[in-house]
Backbone as CSV, one residue per row, in Angstrom:
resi,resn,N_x,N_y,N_z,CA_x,CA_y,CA_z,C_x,C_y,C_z
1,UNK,124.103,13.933,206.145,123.217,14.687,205.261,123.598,14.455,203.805
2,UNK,124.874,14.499,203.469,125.454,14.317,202.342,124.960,12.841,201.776
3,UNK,124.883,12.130,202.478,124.720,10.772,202.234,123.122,10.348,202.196
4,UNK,122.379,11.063,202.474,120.926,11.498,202.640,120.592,11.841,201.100
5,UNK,121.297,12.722,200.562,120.859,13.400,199.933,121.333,12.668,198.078
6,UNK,122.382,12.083,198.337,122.555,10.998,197.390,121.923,9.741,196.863
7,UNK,121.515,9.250,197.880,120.118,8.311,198.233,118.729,8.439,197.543
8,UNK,118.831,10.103,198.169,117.761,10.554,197.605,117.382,10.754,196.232
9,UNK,118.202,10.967,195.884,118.602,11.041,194.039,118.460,10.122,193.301
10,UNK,119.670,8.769,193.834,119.025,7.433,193.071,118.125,6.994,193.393
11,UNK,117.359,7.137,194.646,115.818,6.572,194.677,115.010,7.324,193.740
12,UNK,114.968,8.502,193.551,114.297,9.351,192.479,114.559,8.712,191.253
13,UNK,115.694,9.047,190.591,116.092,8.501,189.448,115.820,6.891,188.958
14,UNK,115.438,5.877,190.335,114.857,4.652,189.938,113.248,5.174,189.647
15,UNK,112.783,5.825,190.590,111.262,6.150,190.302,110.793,6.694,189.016
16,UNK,111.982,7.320,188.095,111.531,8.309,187.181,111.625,7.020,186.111
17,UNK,112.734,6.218,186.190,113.236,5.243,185.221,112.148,4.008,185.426
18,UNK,111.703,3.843,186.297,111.321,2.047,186.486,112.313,1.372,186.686
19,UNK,113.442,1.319,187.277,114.567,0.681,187.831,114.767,0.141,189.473
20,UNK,115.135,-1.045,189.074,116.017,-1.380,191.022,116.993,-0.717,191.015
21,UNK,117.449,-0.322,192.537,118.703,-0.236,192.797,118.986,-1.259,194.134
22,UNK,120.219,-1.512,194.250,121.123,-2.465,195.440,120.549,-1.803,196.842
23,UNK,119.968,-3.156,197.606,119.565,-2.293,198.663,120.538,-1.451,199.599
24,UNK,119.442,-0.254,200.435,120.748,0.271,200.992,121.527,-0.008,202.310
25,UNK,120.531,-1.214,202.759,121.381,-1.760,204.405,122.683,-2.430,204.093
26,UNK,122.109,-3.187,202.792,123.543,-3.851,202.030,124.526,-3.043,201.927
27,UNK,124.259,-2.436,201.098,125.640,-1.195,201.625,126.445,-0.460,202.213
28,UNK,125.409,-0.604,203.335,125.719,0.525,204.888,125.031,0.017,205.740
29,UNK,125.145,-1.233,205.931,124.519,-1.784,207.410,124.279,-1.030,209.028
30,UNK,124.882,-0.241,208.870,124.489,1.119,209.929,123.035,1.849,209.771
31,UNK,122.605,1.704,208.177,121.835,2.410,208.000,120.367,2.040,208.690
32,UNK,119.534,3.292,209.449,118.351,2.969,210.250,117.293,3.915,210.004
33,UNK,116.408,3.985,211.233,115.574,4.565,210.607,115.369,6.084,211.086
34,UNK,115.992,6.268,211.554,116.501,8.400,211.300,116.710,8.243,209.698
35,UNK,117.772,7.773,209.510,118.368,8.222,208.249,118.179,7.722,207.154
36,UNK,116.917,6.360,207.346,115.699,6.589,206.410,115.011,7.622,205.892
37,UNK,114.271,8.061,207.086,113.398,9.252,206.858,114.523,10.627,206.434
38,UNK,115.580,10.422,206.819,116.232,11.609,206.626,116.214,11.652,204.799
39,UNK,116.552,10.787,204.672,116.430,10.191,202.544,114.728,10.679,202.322
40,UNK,113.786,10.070,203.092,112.705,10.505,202.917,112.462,12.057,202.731
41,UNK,112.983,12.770,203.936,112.547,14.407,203.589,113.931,15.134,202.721
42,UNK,114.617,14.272,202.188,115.738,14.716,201.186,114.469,14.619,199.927
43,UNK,114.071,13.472,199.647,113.597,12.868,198.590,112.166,13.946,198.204
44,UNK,111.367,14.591,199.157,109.986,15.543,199.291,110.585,16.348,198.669
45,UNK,111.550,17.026,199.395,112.533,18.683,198.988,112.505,18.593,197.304
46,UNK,113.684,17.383,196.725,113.258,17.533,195.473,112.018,17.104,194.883
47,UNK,111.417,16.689,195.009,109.697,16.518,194.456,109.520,17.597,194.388
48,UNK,109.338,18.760,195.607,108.915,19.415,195.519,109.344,20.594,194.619
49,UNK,110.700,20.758,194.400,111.693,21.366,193.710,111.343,21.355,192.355
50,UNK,110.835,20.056,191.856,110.629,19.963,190.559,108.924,19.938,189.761
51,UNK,108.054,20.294,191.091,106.807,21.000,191.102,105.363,20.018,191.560
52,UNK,106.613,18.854,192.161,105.450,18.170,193.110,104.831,18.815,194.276
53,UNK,103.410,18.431,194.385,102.769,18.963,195.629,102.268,18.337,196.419
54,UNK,103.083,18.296,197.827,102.354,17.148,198.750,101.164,17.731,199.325
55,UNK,100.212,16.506,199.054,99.051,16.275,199.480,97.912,15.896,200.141
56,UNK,99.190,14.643,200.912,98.685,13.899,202.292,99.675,12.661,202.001
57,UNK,99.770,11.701,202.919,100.196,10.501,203.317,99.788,9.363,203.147
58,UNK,100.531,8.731,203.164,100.135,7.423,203.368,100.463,6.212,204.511
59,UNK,100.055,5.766,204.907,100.886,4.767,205.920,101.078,3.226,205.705
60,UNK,102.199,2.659,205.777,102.750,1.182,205.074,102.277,0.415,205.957
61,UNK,102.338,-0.844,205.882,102.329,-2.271,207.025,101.887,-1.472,208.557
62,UNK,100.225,-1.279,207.977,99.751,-1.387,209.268,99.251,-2.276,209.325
63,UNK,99.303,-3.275,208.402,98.943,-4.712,208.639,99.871,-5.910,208.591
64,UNK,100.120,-6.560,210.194,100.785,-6.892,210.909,100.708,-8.413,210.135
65,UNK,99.788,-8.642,209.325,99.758,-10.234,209.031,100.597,-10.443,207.898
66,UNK,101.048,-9.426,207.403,102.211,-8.806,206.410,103.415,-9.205,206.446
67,UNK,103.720,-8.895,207.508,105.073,-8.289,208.194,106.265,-9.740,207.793
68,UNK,105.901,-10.662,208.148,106.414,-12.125,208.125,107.225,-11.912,206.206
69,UNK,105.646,-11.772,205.532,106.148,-12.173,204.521,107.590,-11.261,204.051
70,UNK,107.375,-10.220,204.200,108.509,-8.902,204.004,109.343,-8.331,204.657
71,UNK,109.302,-9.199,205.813,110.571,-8.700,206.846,110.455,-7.660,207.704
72,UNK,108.880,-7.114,207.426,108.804,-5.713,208.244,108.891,-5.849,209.838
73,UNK,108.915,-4.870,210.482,108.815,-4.790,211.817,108.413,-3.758,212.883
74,UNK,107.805,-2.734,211.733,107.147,-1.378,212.242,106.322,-0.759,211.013
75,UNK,105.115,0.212,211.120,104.985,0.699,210.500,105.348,1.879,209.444
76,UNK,105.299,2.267,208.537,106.270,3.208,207.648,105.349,3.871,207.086
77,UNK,105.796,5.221,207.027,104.835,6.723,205.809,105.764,7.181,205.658
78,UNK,105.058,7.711,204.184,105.568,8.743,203.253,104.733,9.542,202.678
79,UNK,104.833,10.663,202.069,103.745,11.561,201.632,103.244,11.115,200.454
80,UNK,102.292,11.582,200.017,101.385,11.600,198.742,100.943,12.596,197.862
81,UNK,101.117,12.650,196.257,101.369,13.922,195.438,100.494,14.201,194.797
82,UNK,100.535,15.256,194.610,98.965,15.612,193.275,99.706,15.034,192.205
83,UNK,100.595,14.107,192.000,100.657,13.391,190.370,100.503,12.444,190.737
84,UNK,100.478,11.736,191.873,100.880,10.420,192.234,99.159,9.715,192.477
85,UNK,98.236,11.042,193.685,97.073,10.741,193.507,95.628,11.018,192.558
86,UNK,94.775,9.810,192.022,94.028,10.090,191.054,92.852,9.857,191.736
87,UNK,91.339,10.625,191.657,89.969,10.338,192.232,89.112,9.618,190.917
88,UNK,88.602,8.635,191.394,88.303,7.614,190.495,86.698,8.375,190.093
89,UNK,85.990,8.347,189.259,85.075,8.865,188.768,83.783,7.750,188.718
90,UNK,82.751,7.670,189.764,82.083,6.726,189.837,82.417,5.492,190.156
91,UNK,83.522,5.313,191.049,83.796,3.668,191.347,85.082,2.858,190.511
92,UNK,85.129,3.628,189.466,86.092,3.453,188.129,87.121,4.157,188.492
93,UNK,88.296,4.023,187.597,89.237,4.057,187.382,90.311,3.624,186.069
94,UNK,90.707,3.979,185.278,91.918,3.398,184.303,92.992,3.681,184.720
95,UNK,94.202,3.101,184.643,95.748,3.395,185.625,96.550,2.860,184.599
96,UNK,97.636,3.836,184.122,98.355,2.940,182.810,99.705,2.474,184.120
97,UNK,100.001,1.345,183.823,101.337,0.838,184.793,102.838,1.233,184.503
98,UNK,102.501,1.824,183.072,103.587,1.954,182.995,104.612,2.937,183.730
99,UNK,106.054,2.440,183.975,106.825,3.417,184.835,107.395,2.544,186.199
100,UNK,106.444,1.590,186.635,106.053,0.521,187.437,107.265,-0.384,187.823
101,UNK,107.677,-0.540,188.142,108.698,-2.196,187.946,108.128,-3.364,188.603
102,UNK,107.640,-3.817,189.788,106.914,-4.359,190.412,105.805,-3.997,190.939
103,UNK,104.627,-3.510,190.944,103.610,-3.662,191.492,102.619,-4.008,192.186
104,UNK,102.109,-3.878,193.043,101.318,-4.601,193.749,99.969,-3.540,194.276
105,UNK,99.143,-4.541,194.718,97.295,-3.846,194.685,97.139,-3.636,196.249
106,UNK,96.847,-2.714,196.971,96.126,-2.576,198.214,95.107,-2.163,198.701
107,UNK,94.203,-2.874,199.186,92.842,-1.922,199.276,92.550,-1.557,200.276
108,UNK,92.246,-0.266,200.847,92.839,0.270,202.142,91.505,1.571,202.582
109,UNK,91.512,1.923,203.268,90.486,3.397,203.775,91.369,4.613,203.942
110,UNK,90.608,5.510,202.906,91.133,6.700,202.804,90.564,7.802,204.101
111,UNK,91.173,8.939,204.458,90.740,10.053,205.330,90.694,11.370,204.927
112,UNK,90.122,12.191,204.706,90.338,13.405,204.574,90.133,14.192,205.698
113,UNK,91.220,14.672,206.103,91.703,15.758,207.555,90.271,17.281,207.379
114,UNK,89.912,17.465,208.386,89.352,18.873,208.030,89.759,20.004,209.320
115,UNK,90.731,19.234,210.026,91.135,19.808,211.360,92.308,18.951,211.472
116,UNK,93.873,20.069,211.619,94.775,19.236,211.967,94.701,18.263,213.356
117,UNK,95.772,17.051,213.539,95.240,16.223,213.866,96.712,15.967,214.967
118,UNK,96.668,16.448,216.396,97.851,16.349,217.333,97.898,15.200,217.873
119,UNK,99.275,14.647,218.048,99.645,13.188,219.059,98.513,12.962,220.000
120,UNK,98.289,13.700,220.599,97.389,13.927,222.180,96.122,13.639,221.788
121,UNK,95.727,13.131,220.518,94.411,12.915,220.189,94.772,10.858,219.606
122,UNK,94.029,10.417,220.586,94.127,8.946,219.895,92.988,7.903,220.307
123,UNK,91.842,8.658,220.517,90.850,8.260,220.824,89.873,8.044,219.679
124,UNK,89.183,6.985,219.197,88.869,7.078,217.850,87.837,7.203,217.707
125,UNK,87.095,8.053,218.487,85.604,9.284,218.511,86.180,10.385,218.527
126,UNK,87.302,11.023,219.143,88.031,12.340,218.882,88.738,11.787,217.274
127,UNK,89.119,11.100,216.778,90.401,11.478,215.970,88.790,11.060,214.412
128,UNK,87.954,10.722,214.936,87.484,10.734,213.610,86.366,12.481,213.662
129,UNK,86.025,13.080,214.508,85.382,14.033,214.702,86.399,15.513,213.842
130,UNK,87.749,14.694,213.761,88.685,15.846,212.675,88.794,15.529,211.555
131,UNK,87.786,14.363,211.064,87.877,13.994,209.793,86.407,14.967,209.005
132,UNK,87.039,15.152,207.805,85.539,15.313,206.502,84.965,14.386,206.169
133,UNK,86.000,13.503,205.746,85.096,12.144,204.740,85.956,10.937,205.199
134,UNK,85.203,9.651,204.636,86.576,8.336,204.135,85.655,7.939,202.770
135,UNK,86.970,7.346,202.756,86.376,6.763,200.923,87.166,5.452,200.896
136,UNK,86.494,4.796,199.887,87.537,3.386,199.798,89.118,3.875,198.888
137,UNK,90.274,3.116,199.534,91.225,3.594,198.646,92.260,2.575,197.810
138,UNK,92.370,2.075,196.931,93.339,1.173,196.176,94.787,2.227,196.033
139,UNK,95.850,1.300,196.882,97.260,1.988,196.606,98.113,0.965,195.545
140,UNK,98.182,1.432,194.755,99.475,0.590,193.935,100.850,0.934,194.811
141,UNK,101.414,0.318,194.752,102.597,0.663,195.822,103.850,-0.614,195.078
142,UNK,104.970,0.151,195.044,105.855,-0.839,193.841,107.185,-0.676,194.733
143,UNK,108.095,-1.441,194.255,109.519,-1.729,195.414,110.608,-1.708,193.919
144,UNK,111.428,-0.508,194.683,112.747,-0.460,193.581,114.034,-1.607,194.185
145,UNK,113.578,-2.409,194.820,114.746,-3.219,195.296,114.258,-4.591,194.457
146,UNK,115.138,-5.262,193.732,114.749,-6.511,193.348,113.848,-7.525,193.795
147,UNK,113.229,-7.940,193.405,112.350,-9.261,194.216,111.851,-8.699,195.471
148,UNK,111.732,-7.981,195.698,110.719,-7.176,197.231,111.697,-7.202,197.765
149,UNK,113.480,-7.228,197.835,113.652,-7.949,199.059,114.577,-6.594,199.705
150,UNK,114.284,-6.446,201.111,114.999,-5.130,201.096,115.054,-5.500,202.752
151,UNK,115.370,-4.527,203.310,116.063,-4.532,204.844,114.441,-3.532,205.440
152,UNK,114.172,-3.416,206.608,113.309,-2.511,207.478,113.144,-0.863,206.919
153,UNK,114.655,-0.493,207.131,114.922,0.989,206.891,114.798,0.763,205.343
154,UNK,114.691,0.215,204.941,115.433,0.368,202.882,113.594,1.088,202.786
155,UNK,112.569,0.059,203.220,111.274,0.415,202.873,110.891,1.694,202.963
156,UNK,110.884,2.915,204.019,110.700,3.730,204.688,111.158,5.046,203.491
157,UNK,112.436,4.364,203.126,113.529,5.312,201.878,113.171,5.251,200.822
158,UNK,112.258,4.271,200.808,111.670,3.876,199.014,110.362,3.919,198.906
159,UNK,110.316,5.534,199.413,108.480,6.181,199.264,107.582,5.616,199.984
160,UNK,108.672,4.266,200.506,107.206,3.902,201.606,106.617,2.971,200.794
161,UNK,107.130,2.687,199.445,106.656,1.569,198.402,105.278,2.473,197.946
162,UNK,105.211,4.216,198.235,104.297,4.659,197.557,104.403,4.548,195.871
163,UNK,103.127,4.389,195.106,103.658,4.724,193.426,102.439,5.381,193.044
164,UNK,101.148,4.860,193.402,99.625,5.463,192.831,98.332,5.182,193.571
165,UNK,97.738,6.388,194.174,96.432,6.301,194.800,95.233,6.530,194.457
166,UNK,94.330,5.472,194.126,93.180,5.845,193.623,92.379,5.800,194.847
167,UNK,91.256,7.099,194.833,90.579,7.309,196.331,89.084,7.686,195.284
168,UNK,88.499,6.403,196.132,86.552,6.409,195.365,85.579,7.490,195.934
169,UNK,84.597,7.271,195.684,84.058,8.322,196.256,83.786,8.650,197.531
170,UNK,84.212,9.914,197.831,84.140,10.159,199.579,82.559,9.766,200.015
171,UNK,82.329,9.466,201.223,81.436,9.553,202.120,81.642,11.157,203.474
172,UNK,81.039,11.973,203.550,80.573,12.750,204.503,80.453,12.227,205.581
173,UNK,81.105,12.620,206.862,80.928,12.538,208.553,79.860,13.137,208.732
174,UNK,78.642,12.671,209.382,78.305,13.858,210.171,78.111,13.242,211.507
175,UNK,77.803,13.906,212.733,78.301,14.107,213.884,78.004,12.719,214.612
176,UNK,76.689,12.979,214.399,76.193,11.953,215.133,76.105,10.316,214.463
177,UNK,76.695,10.300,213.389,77.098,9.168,213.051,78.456,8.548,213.516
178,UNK,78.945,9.183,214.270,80.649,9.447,214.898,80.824,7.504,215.624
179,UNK,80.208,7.852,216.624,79.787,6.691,217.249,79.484,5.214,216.773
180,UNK,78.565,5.220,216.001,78.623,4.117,215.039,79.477,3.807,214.127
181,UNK,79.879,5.257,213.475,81.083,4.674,212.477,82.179,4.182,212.820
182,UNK,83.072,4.676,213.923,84.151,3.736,214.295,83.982,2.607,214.725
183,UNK,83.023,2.205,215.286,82.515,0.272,215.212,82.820,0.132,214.212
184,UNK,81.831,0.978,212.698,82.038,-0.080,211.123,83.390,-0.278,211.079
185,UNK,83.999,1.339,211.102,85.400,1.043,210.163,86.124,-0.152,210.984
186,UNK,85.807,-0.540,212.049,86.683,-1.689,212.210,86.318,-2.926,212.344
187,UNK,84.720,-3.271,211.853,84.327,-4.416,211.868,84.274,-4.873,210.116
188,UNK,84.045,-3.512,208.972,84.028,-3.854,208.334,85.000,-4.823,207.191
189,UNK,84.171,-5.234,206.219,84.925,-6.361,205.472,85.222,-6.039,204.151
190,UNK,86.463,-6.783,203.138,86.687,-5.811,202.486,86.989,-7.463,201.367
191,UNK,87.215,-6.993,199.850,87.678,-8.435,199.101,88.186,-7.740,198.173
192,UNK,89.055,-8.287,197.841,90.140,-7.944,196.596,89.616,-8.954,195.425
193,UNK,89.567,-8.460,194.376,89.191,-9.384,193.031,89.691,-9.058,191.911
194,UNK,90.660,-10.120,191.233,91.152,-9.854,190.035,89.803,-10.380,188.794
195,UNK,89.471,-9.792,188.297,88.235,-9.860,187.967,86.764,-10.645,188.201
196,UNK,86.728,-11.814,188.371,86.076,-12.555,189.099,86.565,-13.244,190.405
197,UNK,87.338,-13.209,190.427,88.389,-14.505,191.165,88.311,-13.508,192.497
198,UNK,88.078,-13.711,193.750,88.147,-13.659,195.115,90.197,-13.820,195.331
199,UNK,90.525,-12.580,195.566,92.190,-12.945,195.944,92.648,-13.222,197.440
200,UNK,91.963,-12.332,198.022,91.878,-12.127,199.473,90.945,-11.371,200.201
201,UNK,90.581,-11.897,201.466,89.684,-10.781,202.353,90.643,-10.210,203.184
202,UNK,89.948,-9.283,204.057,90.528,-8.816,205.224,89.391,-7.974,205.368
203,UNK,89.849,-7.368,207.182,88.887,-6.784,207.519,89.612,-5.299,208.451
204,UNK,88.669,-3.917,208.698,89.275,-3.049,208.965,90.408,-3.281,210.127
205,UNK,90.135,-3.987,210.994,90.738,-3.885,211.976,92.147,-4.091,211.931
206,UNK,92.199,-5.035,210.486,93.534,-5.674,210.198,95.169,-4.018,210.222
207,UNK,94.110,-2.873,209.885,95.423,-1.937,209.903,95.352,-1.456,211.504
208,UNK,96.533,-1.924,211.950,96.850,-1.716,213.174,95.874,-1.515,214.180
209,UNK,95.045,-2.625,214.283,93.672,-2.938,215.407,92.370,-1.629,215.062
210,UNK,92.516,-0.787,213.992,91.660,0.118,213.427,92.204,1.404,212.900
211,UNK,92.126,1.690,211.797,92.599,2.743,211.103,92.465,3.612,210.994
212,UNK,91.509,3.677,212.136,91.715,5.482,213.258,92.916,5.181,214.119
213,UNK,93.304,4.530,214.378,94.637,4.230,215.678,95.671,4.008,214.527
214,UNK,95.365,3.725,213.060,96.861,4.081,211.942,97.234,5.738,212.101
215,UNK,95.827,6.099,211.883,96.343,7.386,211.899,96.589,8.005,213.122
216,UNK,96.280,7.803,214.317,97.010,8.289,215.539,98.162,7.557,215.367
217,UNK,98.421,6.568,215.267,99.716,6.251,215.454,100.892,6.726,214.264
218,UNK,100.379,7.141,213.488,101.087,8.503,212.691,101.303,9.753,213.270
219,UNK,100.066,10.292,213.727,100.423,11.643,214.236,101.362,11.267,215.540
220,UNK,101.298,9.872,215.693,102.644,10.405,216.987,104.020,10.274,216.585
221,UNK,103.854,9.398,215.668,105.788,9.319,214.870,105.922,10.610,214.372
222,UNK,105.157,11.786,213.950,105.454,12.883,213.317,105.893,13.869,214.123
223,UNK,105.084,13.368,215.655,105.528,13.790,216.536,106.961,14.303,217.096
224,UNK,107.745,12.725,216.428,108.992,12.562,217.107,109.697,12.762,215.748
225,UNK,109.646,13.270,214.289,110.366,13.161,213.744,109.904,15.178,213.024
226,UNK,110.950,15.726,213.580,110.899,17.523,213.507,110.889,17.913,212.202
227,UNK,111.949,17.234,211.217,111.978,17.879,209.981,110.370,17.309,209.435
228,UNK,109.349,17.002,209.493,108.176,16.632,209.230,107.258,17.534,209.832
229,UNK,106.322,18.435,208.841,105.377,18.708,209.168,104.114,18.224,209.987
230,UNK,103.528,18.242,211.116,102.755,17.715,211.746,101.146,17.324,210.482
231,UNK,100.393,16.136,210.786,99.146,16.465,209.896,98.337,17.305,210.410
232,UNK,97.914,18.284,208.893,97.044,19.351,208.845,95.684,19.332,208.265
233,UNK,95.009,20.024,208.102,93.489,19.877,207.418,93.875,20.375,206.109
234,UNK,92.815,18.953,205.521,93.242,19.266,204.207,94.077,17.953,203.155
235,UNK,94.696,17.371,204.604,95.046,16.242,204.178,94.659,14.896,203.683
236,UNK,95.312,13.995,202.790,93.999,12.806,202.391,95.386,11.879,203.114
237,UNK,94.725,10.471,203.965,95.671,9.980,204.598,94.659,8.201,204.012
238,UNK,95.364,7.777,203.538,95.105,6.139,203.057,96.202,5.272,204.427
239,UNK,95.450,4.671,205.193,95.906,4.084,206.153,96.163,2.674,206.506
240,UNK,96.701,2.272,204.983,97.537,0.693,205.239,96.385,-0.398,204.516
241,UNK,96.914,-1.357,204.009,96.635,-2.637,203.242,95.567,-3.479,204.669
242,UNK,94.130,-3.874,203.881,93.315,-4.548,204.740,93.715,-6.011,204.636
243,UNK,94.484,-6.178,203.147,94.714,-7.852,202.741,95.823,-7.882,202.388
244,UNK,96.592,-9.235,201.797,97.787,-9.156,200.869,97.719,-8.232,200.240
245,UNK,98.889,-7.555,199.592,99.422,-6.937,198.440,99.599,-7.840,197.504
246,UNK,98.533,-7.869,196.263,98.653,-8.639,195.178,99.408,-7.880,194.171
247,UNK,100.118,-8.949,193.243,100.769,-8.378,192.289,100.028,-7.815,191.151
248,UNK,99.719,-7.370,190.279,99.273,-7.164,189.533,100.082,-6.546,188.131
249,UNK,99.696,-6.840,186.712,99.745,-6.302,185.199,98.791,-5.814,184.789
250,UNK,99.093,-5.305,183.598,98.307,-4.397,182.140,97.478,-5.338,181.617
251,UNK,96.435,-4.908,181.349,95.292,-5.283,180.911,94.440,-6.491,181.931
252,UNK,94.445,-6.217,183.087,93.951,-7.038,183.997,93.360,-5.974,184.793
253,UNK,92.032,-6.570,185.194,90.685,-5.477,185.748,90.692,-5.696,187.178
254,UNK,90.952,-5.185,187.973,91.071,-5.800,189.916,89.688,-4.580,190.527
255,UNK,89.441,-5.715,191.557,88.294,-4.434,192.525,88.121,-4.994,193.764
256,UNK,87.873,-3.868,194.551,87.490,-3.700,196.261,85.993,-3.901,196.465
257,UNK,85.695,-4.796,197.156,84.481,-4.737,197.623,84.311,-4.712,199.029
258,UNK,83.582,-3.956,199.703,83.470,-3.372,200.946,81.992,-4.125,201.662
259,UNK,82.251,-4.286,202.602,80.597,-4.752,203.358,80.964,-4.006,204.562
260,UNK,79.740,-3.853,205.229,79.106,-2.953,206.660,80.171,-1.540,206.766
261,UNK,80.437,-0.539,205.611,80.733,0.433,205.515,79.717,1.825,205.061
262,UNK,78.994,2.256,205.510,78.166,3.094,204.953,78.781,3.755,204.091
263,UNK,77.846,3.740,202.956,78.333,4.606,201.858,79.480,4.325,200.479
264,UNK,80.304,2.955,201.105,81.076,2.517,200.538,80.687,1.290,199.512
265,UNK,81.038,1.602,198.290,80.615,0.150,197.469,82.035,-0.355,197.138
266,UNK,83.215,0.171,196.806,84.439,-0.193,196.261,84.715,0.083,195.210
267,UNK,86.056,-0.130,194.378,86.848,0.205,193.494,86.694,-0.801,192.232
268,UNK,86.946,-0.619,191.271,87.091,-1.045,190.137,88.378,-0.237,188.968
269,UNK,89.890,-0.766,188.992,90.607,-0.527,188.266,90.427,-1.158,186.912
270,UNK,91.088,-0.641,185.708,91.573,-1.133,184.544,93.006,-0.732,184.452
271,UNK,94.028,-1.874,184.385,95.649,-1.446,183.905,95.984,-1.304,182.768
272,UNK,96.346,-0.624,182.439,97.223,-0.375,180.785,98.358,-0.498,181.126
């Protein structure tokens, strides 16, 4: 715990600074993923201590075509803050970077919970029937370890590589669209663009075979991990990168474009 809770501090203190620190498998090659997350709900406590408010989640490398480049080998969450998340106003967005050390762009599908959401539900006509809305979502997501390069557990400890969520405008469930919509969300197609330039596609399915099954497959790790609140209604849950994670700077304009998503047109950032 002691050692949890130290962790927790300099990961904070890189977040507040814009700083790396030495990864932590390097240091403690013992270190896994209990006592990841254990740094993780060290790391909430003070957020919260100092008047952060968690708000919902996020979930890392549910896209498996990832994994190679970064060493991953499971999926990873961490929560999400009312400072951390911003609702983009018409499709738009401005995001100053600064604070940042590395950066990178994800364009991903957001959830809003309107009924908590139990392990025992992973059927993705039940698990979207507890949703309110989805919206398109761009995660900036940044790595305090030098050059990306970090161990499995290091990711999990380092917010999950959370830094900033912009979530576009919601779309409304209603019932009988239930059925059809989980086809879209996982047939649909998605493009990343640094202003004109095409960076990458991907498509829903890419987060863990559909990003109704990201988020069941969240509610069951929460399952197994006690000091974690189960998800509740109310929650906004962004469920993993459809394409690469591009890098991105200040004064460079990036956007999401979405096809066969009802309701969805995509994102448009500006960096400062």
């Amino acid at each position: 715990m002691h050692f949890s809770r130290i962790v927790a501090a300099e990961l904070l203190e890189a977040l507040d600074r814009g700083t790396v620190i030495p990864s932590i498998i390097q240091r403690n090659p013992h270190f896994d993923w209990d006592q990841a997350y254990g740094v993780a709900a060290a790391i909430m406590r003070l957020r919260c201590a100092r008047g952060e408010q968690p708000i919902g989640r996020k979930i890392g490398f549910t896209n498996r075509n990832i994994w190679a480049q970064y060493g991953a080998t499971a999926p990873i969450w961490a929560h999400v803050y009312d400072r951390t998340v911003q609702h983009a106003e018409n499709g738009r967005a401005t995001v100053s970077l600064n604070g940042s050390v590395q950066p990178r762009l994800e364009p991903e599908i957001a959830f809003k919970l309107k009924a908590a959401l139990p392990p025992s539900i992973n059927d993705p006509v039940h698990v979207l029937g507890r949703i309110e809305w989805y919206a398109p979502s761009l995660e900036i997501v940044d790595c305090h370890f030098a050059d990306w390069k970090f161990g499995p557990a290091d990711s999990a400890a380092d917010f999950s590589f959370h830094w900033r969520l912009i979530v576009g405008t919601p779309c409304a469930i209603d019932a009988g669209d239930i059925p059809a919509l989980v086809a879209q969300l996982h047939d649909c197609k998605v493009t990343l663009k640094n202003g004109e330039k095409s960076m990458d596609h991907g498509v829903g399915a890419n987060a863990l075979g559909h990003p109704l099954g990201a988020l069941a497959h969240l509610a069951g790790a929460l399952a197994r991990q006690s000091q974690f609140d189960p998800l509740a209604a109310g929650e906004i849950i962004t469920t993993g990168t459809l394409t690469a994670a591009m890098p991105i700077l200040p004064g460079e304009t990036w956007s999401s474009e979405y096809e066969g998503l009802p309701g969805v047109t995509g994102l448009t950032l500006q960096f400062s």
